[in-house]
C-alpha positions as CSV (number, residue, x, y, z in Angstrom):
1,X,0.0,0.0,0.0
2,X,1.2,3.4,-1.0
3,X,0.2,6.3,0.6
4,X,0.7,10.2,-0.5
5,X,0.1,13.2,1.3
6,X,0.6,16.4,0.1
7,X,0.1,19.9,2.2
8,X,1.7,23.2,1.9
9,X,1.1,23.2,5.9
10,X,1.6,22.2,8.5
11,X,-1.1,19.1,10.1
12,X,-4.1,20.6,11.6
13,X,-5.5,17.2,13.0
14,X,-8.1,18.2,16.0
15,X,-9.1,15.7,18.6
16,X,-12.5,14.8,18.7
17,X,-12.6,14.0,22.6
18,X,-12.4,16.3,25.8
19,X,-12.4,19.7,24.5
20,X,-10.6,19.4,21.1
21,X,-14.4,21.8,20.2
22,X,-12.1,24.5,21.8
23,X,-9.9,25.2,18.6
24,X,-13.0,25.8,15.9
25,X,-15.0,27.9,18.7
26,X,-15.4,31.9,19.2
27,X,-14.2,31.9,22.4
28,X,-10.8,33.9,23.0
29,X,-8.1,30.8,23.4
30,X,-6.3,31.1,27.0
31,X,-3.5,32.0,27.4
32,X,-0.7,29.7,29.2
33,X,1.6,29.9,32.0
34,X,5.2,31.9,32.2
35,X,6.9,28.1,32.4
36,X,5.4,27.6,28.7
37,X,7.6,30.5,27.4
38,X,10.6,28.8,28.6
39,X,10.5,25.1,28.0
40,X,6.9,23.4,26.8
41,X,7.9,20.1,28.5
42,X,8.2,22.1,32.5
43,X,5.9,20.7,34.4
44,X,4.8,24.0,35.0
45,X,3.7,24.3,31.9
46,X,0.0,24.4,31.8
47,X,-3.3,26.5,30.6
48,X,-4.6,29.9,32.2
49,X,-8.0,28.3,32.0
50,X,-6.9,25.4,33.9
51,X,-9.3,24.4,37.4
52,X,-6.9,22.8,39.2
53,X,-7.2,21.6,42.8
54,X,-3.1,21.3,43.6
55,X,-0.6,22.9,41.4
56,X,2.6,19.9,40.2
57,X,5.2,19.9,42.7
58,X,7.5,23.0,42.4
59,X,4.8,25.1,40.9
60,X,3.1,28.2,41.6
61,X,-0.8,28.0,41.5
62,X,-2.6,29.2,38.0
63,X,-4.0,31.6,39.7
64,X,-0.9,33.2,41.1
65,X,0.9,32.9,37.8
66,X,2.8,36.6,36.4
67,X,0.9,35.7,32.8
68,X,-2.5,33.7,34.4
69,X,-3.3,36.5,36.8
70,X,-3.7,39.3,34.6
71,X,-7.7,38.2,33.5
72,X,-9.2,40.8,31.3
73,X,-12.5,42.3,32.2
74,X,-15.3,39.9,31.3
75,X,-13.4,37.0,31.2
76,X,-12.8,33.9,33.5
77,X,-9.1,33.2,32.7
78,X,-6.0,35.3,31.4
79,X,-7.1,35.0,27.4
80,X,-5.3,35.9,24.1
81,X,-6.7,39.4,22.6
82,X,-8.0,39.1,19.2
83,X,-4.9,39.9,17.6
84,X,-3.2,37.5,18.8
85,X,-5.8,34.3,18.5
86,X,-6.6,34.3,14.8
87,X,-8.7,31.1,13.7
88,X,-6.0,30.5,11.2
89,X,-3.5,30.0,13.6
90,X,-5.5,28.4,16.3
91,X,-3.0,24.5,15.2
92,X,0.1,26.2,16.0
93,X,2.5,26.0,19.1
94,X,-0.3,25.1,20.6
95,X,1.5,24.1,24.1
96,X,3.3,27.3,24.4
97,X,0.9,29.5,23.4
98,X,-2.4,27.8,25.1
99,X,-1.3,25.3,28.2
100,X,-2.5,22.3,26.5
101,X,-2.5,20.7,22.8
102,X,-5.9,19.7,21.4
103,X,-4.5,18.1,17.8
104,X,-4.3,14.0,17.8
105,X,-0.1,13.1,18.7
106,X,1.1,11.9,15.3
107,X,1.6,8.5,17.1
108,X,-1.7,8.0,16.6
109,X,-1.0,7.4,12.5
110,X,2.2,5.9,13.0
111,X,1.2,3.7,15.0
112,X,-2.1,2.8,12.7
113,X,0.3,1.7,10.2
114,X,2.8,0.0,12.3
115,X,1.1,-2.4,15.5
116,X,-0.9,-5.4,14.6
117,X,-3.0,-4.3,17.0
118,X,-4.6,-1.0,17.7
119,X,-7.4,0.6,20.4
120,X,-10.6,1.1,18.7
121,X,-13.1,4.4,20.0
122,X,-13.6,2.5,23.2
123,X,-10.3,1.9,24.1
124,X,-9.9,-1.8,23.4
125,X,-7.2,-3.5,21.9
126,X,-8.3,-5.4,18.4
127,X,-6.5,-6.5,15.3
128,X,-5.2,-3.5,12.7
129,X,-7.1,-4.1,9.8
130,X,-4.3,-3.3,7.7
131,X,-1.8,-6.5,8.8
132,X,-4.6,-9.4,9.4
133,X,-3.6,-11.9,6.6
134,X,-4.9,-14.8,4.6
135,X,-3.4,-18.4,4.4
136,X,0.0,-16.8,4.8
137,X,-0.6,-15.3,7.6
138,X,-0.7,-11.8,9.2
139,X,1.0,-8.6,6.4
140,X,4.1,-6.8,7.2
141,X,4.0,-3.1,8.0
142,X,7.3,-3.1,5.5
143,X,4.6,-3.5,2.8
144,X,3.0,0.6,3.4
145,X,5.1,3.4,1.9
146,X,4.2,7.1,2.6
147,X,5.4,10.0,0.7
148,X,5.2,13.0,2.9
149,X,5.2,16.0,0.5
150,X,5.3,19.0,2.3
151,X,6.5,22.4,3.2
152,X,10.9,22.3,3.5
153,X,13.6,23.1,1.3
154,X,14.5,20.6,-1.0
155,X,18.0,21.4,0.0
156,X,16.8,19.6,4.1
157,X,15.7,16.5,2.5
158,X,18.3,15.6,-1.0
159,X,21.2,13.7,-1.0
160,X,24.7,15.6,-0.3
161,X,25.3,15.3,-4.1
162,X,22.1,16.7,-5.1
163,X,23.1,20.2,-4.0
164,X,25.9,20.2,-6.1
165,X,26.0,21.9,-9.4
166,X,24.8,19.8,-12.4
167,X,23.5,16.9,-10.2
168,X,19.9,15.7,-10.4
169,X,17.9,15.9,-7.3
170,X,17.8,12.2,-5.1
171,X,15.5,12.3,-2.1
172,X,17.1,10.8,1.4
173,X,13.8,7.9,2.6
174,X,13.3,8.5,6.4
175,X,16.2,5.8,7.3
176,X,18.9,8.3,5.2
177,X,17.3,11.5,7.0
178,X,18.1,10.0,10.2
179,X,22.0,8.9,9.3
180,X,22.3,11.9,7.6
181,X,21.3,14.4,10.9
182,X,18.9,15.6,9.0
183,X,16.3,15.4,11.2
184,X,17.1,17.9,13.9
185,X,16.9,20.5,10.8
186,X,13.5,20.0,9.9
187,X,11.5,19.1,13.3
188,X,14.3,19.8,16.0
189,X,14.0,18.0,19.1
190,X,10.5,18.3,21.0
191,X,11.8,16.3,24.0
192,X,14.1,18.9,24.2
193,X,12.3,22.1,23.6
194,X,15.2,22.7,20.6
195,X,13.8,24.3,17.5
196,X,15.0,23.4,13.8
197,X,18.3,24.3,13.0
198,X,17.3,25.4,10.0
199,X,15.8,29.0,10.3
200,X,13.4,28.3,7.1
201,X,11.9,25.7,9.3
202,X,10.6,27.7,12.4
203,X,7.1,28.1,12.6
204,X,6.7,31.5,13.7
205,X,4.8,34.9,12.5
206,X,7.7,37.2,13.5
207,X,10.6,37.8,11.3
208,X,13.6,34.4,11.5
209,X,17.0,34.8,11.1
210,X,20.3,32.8,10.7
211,X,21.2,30.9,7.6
212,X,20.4,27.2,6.2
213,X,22.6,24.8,7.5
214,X,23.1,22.7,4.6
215,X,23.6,25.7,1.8
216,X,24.3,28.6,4.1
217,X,21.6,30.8,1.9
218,X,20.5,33.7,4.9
219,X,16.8,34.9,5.8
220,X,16.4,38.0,4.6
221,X,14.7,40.6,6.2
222,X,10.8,41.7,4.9
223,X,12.2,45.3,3.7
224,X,13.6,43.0,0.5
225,X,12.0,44.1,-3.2
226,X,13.8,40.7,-4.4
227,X,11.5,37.4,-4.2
228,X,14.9,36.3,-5.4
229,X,17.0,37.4,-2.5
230,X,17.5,33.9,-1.3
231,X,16.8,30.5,-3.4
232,X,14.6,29.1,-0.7
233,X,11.7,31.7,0.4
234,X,12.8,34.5,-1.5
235,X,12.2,36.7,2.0
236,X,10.4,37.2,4.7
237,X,7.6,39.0,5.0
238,X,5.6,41.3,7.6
239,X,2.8,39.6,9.3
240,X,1.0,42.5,11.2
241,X,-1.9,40.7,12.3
242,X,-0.4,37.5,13.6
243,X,-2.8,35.2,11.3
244,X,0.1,33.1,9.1
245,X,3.1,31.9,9.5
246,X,6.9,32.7,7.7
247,X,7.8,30.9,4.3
248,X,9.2,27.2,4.4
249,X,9.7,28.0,0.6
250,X,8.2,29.3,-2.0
251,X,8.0,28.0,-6.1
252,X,7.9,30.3,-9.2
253,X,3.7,29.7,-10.4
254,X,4.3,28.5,-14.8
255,X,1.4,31.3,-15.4
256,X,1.4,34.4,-13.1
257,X,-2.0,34.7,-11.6
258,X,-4.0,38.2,-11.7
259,X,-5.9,39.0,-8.3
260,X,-9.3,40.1,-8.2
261,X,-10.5,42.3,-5.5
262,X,-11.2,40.8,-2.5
263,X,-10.1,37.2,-4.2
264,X,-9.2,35.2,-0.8
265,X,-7.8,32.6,-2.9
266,X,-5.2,35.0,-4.7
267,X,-2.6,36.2,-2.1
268,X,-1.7,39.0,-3.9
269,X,-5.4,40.2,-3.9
270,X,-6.7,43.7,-3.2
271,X,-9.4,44.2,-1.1
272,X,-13.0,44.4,-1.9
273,X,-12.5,48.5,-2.4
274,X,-9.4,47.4,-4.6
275,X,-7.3,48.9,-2.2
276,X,-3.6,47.1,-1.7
277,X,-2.4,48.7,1.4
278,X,-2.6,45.1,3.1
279,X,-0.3,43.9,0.4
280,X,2.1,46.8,0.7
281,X,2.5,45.9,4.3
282,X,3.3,42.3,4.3
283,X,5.6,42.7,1.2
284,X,5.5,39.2,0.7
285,X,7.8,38.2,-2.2
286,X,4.8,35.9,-3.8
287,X,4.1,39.2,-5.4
288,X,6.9,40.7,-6.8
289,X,8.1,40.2,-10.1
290,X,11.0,38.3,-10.7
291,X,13.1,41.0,-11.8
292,X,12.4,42.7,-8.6
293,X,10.2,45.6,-7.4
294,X,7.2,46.7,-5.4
295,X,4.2,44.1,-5.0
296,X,2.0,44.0,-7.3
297,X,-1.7,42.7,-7.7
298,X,-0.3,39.5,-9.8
299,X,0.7,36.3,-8.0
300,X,3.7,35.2,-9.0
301,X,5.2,32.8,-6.6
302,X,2.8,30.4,-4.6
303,X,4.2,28.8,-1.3
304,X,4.0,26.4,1.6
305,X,4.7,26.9,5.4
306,X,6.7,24.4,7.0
307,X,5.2,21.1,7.5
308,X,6.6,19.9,10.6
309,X,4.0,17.4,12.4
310,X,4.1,15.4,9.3
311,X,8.0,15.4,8.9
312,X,7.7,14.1,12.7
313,X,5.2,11.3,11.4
314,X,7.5,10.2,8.6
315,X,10.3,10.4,10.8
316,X,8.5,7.9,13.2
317,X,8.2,5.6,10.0
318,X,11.8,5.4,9.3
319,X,12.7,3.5,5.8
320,X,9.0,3.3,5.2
321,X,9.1,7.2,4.5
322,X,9.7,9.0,1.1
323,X,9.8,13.0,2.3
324,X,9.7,15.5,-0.3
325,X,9.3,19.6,-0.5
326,X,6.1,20.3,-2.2
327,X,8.5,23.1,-3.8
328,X,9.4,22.1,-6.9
329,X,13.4,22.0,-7.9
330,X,12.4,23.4,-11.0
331,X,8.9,23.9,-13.2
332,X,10.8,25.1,-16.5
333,X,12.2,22.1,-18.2
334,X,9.5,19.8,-18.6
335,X,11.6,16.9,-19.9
336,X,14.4,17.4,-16.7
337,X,14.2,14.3,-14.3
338,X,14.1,17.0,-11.6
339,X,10.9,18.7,-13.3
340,X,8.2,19.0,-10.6
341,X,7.4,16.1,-8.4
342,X,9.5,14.0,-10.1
343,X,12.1,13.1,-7.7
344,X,9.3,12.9,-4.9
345,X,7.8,10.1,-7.1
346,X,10.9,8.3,-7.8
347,X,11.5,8.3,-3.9
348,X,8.1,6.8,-3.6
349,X,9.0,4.4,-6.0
350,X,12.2,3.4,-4.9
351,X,10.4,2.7,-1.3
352,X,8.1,0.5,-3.2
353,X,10.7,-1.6,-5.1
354,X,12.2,-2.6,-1.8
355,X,9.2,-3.8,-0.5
356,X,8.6,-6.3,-3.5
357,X,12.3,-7.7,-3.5
């Protein structure tokens, strides 16, 4: 079995128990705990809106909390303001920003396609569909391949060679990630409260900076009129409103795309008066020419944010993961082996050929 996902963000998978609701609702999120600025894993490390009878050992009651404390007027609990708790943003950081995580652990799918047995809705232990066998007994989970096609560089997940001049682009599977050190780039290290070492692959709304490890190409600042400035994201851009998140990377579109007014479809759109002052702020380089320049009202690059809770899941796969950047190498020369998803298809394939040896 061969499975593909493809996102230009990140997983967005909300539980359906306990209060997972929460995330879709009106209601202002809360707002967490000092500890969660520090280190998501502190025990301390919980929600404002948290009813606790004993605070964890070592810990300061919600209620006496510097952050917790400071409830604004017709509220229960220290909440985000409005600014700051967009509905597009409600799946990220959700530990440090909330107290608590509401999206399913990606163990959940890993484990789907891994243990012969698996706990159905009411918590029992019966046989995974996928592995119970015929007359020669039960399937291996070697036989399920899963190309993961998200938002990265390219650069994060290719062979050494492929970022050499000349040389055609060769995917790493999740086994060649992992003896490569690739992963602490992409995802980082959760246990740890470490980031990715590669700036391109923070999720965050304010401005990054540093440099890709693997090709040392820099951020560069939002003030940049070049969507060319560096070959991964082109540039950061200004995010005023706290509603999206920084480039992974971004793709040159093979037709420029014309926004309508008011088009929330187009990124480059005006608004419904066909004013483009929105556009002028963010300066996002999806919008400027190639040559260079102001933003326009044409889309000319699209994009993808970085797609980190399903690099975690193909990372928990190992071998049995083909990762790929959903931003193409190149989309000019149709007959190049590197041409669009190409190489993220020959991964796949690869995978599947060692399954049937």
């Amino acid at each position: 079995m061969a499975i593909v996902i493809l996102s230009d963000e990140s997983d967005c998978s909300i539980r359906d128990d306990g209060v997972g609701w929460f995330v879709g609702s009106s209601n202002r999120m809360p707002r967490s705990t000092a500890a969660c600025e520090v280190d998501v894993n502190d025990p301390c490390c919980r929600s404002c809106a948290l009813n606790e009878a004993t605070p964890p050992a070592g810990c300061s009651a919600v209620r006496d909390d510097a952050i917790c404390k400071n409830v604004p007027a017709g509220q229960t609990y220290a909440a985000w303001d409005q600014v700051h708790d967009s509905l597009n943003m409600r799946c990220f950081d959700q530990q440090r920003r909330f107290g608590f995580d509401l999206l399913y652990p990606v163990e959940r799918y890993s484990d789907a396609l891994s243990n012969p047995k698996i706990r159905n809705r009411n918590q029992q232990l019966v046989d995974n569909p996928l592995f119970v066998g015929g007359d020669n007994g039960p399937r291996s989970a070697t036989l399920i391949s899963v190309s993961v096609i998200v938002g990265a560089p390219w650069q994060d997940l290719a062979t050494t060679d492929s970022l050499s001049p000349g040389h055609g682009l060769e995917y790493l599977d999740g086994a060649g990630l992992e003896s490569n050190a690739r992963w602490p780039l992409l995802i980082g290290d959760r246990a740890h409260n470490q980031p990715p070492t590669d700036p391109f692959m923070i999720e965050s709304s304010n401005q990054r900076t540093g440099k890709n490890p693997l090709t040392q190409s820099p951020i560069v600042a939002a003030s940049s009129t070049d969507p060319l400035a560096n070959p991964i994201n082109g540039h950061e851009q200004n995010i005023p409103q706290f509603d999206e998140l920084q480039y992974a990377c971004i793709f040159p579109l093979t037709t420029p795309k014309p926004c309508m007014n008011g088009d929330a479809f187009c990124d480059c759109s005006p608004d419904s008066r066909g004013k483009l002052d929105a556009v002028q702020v963010a300066n996002s380089p999806l919008c400027q020419p190639p040559t260079g320049g102001a933003v326009t009202t044409t889309q000319y690059y699209a994009k993808a944010y970085p797609g980190t809770r399903e690099l975690r899941f193909a990372r928990l796969l190992g071998g049995r993961a083909a990762p790929a950047s959903i931003c193409p190498k190149t989309l000019t020369d149709t007959s190049s082996p590197d041409y669009a998803y190409n190489p993220a298809f020959d991964a796949l394939l690869g995978r599947i050929a060692k399954t049937l040896k």
